[in-house]
C-alpha positions in Angstrom: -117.2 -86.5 -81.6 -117.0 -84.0 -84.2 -117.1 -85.3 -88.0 -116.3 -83.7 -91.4 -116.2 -84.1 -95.0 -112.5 -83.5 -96.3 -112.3 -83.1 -100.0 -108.6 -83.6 -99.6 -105.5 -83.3 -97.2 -102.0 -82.8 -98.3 -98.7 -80.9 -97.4 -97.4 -78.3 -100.1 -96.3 -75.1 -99.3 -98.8 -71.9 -98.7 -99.1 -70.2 -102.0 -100.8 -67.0 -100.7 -101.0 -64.6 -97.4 -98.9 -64.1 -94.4 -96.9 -67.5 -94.5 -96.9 -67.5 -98.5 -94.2 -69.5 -99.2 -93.7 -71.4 -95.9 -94.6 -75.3 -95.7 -98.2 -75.9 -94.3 -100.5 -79.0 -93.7 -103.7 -78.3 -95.9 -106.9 -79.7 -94.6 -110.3 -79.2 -97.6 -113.4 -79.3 -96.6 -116.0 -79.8 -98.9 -119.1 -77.3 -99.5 -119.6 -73.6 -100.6 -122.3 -70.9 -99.8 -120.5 -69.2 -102.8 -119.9 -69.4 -106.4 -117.6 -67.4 -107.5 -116.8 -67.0 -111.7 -112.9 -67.7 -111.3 -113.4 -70.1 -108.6 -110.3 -73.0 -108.6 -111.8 -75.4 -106.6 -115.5 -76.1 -107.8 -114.7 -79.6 -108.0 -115.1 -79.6 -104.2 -118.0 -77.5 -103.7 -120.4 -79.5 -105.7 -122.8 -81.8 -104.1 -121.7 -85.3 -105.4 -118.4 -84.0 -104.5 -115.7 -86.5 -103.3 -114.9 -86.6 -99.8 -113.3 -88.9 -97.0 -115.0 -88.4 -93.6 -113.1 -87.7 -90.8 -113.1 -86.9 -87.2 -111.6 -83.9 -85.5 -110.0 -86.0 -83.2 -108.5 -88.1 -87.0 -107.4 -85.1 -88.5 -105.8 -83.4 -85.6 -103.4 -87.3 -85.8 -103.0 -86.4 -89.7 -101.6 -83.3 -88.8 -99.5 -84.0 -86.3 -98.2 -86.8 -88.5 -97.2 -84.3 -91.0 -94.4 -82.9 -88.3 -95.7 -79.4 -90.2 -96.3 -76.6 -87.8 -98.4 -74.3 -90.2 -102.1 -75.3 -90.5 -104.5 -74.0 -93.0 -108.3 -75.2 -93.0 -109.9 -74.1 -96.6 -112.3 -74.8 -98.9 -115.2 -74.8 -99.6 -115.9 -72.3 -96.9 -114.6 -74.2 -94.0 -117.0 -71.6 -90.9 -119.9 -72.9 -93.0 -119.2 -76.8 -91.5 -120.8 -78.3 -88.5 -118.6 -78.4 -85.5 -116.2 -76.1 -87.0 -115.4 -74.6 -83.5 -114.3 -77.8 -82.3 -111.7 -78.5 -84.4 -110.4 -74.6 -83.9 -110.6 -75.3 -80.2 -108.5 -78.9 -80.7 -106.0 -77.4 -83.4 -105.3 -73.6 -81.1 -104.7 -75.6 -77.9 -101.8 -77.1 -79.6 -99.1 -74.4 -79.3 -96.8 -75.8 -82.1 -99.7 -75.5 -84.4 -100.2 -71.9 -86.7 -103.3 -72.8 -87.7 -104.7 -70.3 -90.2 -108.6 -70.1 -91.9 -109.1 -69.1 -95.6 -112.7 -68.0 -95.6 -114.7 -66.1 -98.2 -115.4 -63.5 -96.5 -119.5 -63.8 -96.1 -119.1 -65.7 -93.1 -119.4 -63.7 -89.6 -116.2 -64.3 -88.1 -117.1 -62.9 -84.5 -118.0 -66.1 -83.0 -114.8 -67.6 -83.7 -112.6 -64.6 -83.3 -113.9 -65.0 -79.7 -113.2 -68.8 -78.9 -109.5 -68.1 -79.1 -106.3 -65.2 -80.1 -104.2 -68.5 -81.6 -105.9 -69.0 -85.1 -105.5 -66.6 -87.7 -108.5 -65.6 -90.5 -107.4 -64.7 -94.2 -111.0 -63.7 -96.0 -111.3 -62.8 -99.4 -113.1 -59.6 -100.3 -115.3 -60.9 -103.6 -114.6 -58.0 -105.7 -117.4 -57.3 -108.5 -115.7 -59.7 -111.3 -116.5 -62.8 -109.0 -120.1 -62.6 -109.2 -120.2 -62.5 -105.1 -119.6 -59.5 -104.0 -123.3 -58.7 -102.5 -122.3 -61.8 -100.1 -119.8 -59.6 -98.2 -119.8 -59.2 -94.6 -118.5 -56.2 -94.2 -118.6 -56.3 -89.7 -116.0 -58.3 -90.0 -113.0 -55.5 -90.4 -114.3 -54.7 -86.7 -112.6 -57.7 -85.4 -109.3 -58.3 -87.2 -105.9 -57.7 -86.6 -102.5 -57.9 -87.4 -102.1 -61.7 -87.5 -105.0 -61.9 -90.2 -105.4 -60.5 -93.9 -107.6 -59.5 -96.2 -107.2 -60.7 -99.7 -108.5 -59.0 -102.8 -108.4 -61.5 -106.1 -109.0 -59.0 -108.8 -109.2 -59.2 -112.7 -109.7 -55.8 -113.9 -109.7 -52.2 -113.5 -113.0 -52.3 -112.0 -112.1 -54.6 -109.4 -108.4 -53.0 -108.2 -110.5 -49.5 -107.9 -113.4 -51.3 -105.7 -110.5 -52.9 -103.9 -108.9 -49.7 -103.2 -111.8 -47.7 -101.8 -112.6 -50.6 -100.0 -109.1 -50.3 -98.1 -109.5 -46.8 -97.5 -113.1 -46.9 -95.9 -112.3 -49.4 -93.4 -108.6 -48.7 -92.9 -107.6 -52.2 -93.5 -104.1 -51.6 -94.4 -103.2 -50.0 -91.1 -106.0 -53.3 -89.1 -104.5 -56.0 -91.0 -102.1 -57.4 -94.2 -103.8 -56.7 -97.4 -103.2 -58.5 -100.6 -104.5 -58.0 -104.2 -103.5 -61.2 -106.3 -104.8 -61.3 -110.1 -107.6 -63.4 -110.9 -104.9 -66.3 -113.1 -104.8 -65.4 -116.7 -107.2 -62.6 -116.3 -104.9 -59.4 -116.1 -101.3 -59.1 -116.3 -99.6 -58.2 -112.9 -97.9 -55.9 -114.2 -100.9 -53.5 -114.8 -101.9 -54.6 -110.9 -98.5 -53.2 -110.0 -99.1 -49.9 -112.1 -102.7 -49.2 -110.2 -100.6 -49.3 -106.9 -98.5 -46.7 -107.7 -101.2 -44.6 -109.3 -102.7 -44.7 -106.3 -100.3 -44.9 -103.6 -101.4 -47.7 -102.3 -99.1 -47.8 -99.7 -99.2 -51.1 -96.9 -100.8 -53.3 -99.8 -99.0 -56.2 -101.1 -99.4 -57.5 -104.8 -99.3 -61.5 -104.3 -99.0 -64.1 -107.0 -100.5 -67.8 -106.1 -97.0 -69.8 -106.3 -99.1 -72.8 -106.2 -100.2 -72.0 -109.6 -96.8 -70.7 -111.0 -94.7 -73.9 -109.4 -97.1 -76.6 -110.9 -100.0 -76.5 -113.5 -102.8 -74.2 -112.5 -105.5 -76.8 -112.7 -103.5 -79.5 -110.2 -104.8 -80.4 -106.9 -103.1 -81.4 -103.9 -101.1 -78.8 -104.5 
């Protein structure tokens, strides 16, 4: 029986990506191979972290519980926890479930892209104002599709042009849905918005974190 540490569970809406907006069943696991500068949840990736420890079989019953269809495993990185694949396998089999992975993007994603078509991935692309970006594991645009997305948090120029000539070297906006969302309080949305148009960034979506616009930015469970 599989077992993780989950830095918290809660049901809030999704505040970013393809079901932004929609109600979803969070499950955080706790842990990072990262450390981004603008990170939101360092809280959970330290290692005295608090965590309750759970069994796939536990939070698959939490979930259900919930009588909330969309899933989203996050983090932390949740690809980097032992027996990830497990739970994926438990969670896809259940065709009510949309279960949905947030992961950093450093993480190969082939291996689990290949247990099943039912969950979908959203990675981050660590643009250079995170700190992370060297981490990136660029094979992964070879696997994704439609149902994932690529999400580029960016807080200055410099980062919206990398994010841009990164969406035109590996086609994502035509692969997948491709966000930029600003890094909060670091640039104005506004100027995100302008840099689109400038550049014609055509099948990109600008995306604000509701989560952090609905409550205060620095809440949890949210």
């Amino acid at each position: 029986m599989a077992k993780f540490k989950v830095a918290e569970r809660f049901v809030s809406i999704n505040g970013e990506s393809v079901k932004a907006g929609e109600l979803a069943v969070f499950i955080r696991f706790t842990g990072c191979n990262l450390n981004c500068s603008y990170c939101d949840t360092k809280w959970a990736n330290e290692a005295d972290a608090p965590y309750e420890e759970l069994t796939d079989e536990e939070i698959y019953d939490y979930i259900k519980r919930t009588g909330v269809r969309n899933v989203t495993l996050t983090g932390g990185e949740p690809l980097i926890q032992k027996d990830i694949d497990k739970l994926l396998l438990m969670l896809a089999m259940d065709e009510e479930l949309q279960v949905e992975v947030e992961t950093n993007g450093s993480v190969d994603i082939a291996e689990f892209k290949a247990l099943t078509d039912r969950v979908a991935f959203t990675l981050d692309y660590k643009l250079p104002g995170s700190g992370m970006e060297s981490n990136m594991c660029f094979s992964n645009y070879n696997y994704i599709d439609k149902k994932d997305a690529v999400k580029f948090v960016s807080g200055s120029i410099k980062d919206l042009e990398t994010a841009r000539d990164i969406i035109h070297e590996w086609a994502l906006d035509i692969k997948s849905n491709v966000y930029i969302s600003p890094v909060y309080g670091k640039i104005n949305p506004e100027d995100i918005v302008d840099f689109m148009i400038e550049n014609e960034m055509n099948g990109v979506k600008l995306q604000l974190q509701l989560h952090k616009y609905i409550w205060d930015p620095e809440m949890r469970g949210v």
